[in-house]
N, C-alpha and C positions, 0 to 999 in steps of 0.2 A: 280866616275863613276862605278867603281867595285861592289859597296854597291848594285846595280841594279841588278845585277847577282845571281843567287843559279849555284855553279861551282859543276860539269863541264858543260860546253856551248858546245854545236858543233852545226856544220852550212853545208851546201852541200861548197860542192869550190868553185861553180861559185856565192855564197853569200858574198864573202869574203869583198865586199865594200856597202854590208848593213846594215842599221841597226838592230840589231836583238834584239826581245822584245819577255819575257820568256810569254805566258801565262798559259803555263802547267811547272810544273816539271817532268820530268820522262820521263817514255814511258806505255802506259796503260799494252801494250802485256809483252814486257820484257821479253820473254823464250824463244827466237833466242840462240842457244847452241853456236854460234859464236862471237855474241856482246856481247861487255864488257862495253856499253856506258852510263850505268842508271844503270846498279846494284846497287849503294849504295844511288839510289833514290828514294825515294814513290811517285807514279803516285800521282799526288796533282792539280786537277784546281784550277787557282789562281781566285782568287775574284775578281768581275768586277770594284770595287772600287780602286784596289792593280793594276790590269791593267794601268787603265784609271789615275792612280799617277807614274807608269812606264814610261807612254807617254808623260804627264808632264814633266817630270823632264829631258827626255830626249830633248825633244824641248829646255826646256831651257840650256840645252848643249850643243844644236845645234841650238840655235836662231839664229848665223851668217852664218850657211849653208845649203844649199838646201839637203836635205834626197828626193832621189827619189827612193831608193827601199829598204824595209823592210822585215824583215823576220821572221816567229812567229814560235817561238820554246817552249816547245822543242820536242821531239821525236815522239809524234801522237796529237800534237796541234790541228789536226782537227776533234779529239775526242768530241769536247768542244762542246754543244750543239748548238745550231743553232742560239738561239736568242742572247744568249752570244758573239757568233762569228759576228751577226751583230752588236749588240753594240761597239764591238774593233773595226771593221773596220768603223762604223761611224764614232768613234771620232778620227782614225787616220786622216779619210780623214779632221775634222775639225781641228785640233791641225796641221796636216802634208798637207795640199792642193796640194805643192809639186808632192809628193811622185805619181809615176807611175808605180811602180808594186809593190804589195803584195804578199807571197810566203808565203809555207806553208810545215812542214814535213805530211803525214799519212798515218795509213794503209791501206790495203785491207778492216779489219773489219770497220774501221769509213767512209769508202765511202760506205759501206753497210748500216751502219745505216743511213745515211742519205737519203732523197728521192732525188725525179729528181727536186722537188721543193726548195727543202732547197739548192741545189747543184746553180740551176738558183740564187736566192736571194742573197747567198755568190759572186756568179758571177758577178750578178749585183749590187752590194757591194762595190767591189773595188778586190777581190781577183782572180788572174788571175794563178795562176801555183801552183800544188801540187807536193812534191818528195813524191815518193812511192817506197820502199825497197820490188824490185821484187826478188830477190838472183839468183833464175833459173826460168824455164819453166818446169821443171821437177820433177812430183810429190812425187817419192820416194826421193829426193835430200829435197824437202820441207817438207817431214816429216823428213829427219834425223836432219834438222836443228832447229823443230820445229815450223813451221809460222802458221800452226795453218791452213792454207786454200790451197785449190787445181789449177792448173795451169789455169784450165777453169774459174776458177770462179773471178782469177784474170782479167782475159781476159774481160771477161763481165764487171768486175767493172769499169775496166780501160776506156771499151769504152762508161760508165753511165758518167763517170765525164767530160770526152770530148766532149759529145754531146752536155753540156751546155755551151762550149765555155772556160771551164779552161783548161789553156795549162798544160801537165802533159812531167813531168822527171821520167824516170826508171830508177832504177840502179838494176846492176845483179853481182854477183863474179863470179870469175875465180875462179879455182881450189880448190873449195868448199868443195867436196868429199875427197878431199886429194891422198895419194899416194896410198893405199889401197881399193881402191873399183874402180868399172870401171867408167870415167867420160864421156867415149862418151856420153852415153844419155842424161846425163847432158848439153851437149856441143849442142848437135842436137835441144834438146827441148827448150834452151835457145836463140837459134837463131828463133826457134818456136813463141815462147811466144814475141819475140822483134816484129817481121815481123806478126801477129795477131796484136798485139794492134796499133802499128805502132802511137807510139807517138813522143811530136814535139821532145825528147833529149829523150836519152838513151847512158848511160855510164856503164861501166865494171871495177869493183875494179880488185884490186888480194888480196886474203885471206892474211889477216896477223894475227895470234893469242898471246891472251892478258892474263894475268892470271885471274883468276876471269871467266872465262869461259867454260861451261862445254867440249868444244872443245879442250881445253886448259891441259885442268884434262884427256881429254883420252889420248892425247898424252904423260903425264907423263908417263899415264900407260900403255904404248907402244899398244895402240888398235888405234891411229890414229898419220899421219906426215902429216903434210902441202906438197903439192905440191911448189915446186920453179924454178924462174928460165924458162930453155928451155922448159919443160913440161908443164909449165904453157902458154908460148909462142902457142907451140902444139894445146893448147886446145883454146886457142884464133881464133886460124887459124882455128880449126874446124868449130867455133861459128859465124866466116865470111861466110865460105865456104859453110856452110848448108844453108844460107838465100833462102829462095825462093823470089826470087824479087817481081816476080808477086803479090805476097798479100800485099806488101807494098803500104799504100793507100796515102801517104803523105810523105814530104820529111823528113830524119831522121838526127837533129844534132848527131851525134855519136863523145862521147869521151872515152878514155882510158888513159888519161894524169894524174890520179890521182896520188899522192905522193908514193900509193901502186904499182905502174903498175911499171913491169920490162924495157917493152917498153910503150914510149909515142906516141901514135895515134889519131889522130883528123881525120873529115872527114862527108860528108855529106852521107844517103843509100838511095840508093843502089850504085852511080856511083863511090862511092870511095872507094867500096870494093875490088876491084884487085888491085890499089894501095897499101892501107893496107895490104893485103897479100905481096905483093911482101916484105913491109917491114918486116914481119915478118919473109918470108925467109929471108933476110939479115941476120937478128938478130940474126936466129938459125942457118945460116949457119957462122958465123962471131964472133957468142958468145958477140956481140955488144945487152947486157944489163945493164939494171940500178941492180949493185950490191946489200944487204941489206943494205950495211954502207953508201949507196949516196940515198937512197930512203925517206932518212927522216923520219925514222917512231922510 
């Protein structure tokens, strides 16, 4: 089964009981100063022939069980051009009948290249949910990190791709900025940018850094520290606390249960946000965190 793979593989967590089939290698952008996840990969579409023997082979590994959710990686899998991406999802649906959700990693830019047409098509295709690596709402935090695009403009893309009926996941980091720069606006704008797009799930990492990255390299060089810990808690509480409810136009899965999170939080927005705080005071008044050496990373 392994032979099917170019490693390393990563998946969102809540894909952890899909199947997941490479159709890209890499990540196209790959200048996020904080991922470590594709450095030693070249963005590579894989050939629709190399595809459609992936899906093969995995059916036949799975001819005894039902595969109902799938997930096409890797890193901006929705780079892949249009007609391309309907051919995979055809022949999932022939090879996998099964299978009831299709999921996808992409950017900001490959929801830009695509129209409202090719987005409908994909949709009614069989593809129903995109992740999209939001980091913050906050423009100068998106240039220090490199994303390459501006908080609005995610904002707009975000609400392109929902209007066709794909359900979309954000995710945003915690204490991105580090110990060294101010993270309020961070914190303010990324409650901002949640409560705009107001997609169906929105989750919150906490920064953890990897070597191989330029984030990584200034910290050697004593020009940045990871924030940790009660700080990071702090900025969480901010990120609750700024929501304007009012613009929330739809109910919000919200998680913060990832393996990076200090504290684990689940919860639906707007009505589970004073729950959530109160947990957060506990936490910071009680010192009731997930240490580095229980965090699994």
């Amino acid at each position: 089964m392994y032979d099917l793979y170019d490693f390393p593989l990563y998946r969102p967590p809540s894909e952890a009981y899909s199947l997941i089939i490479q159709i890209t290698l890499g990540c196209s952008h790959n200048r996020c100063t904080f991922c470590s996840m594709y450095k030693d990969k070249k963005f590579v579409i894989k050939p629709i022939e190399d595809i459609k023997a992936d899906i093969d082979a995995f059916r036949a590994l799975y001819k005894n069980r039902a595969v109902e959710k799938i997930f096409l990686a890797d890193g901006d899998a929705l780079v892949v051009p249009t007609d391309i991406l309907v051919q995979v999802l055809d022949y999932i649906k022939e090879v996998f009948p099964e299978c009831k959700r299709v999921s996808i990693y992409g950017t900001a830019i490959a929801i830009h290249q695509k129209s409202v047409e090719d987005l409908k098509k994909l949709y009614e295709k069989g593809l129903t949910l995109v992740y999209l690596g939001v980091e913050s709402g906050d423009d100068e935090a998106l240039k220090f990190i490199k994303k390459g695009i501006k908080a609005e403009k995610v904002v707009e893309l975000s609400k392109k791709i929902m209007s066709v009926g794909i359900d979309l996941s954000i995710t945003l980091i915690a204490g991105l900025l580090g110990k060294y720069q101010d993270n309020k606006m961070h914190a303010i704008n990324t409650a901002k940018i949640i409560t705009d797009i107001s997609p169906k799930y929105a989750s919150i990492l906490n920064l953890r850094l990897y070597e191989g990255t330029e984030l990584y390299d200034l910290m050697q060089q004593g020009k940045y520290d990871y924030m940790e810990g009660i700080e990071v808690l702090k900025e969480m509480k901010l990120i609750l606390s700024s929501m304007d409810v009012s613009k929330i136009t739809r109910p919000i899965i919200f998680r913060a249960n990832h393996a990076s999170n200090y504290l684990n939080l689940k919860g639906n927005l707007p009505e589970d946000i004073p729950r959530m705080i109160k947990e957060i005071d506990y936490a910071i008044e009680n010192e009731a965190i997930n240490v580095n050496n229980y965090r699994f990373l």
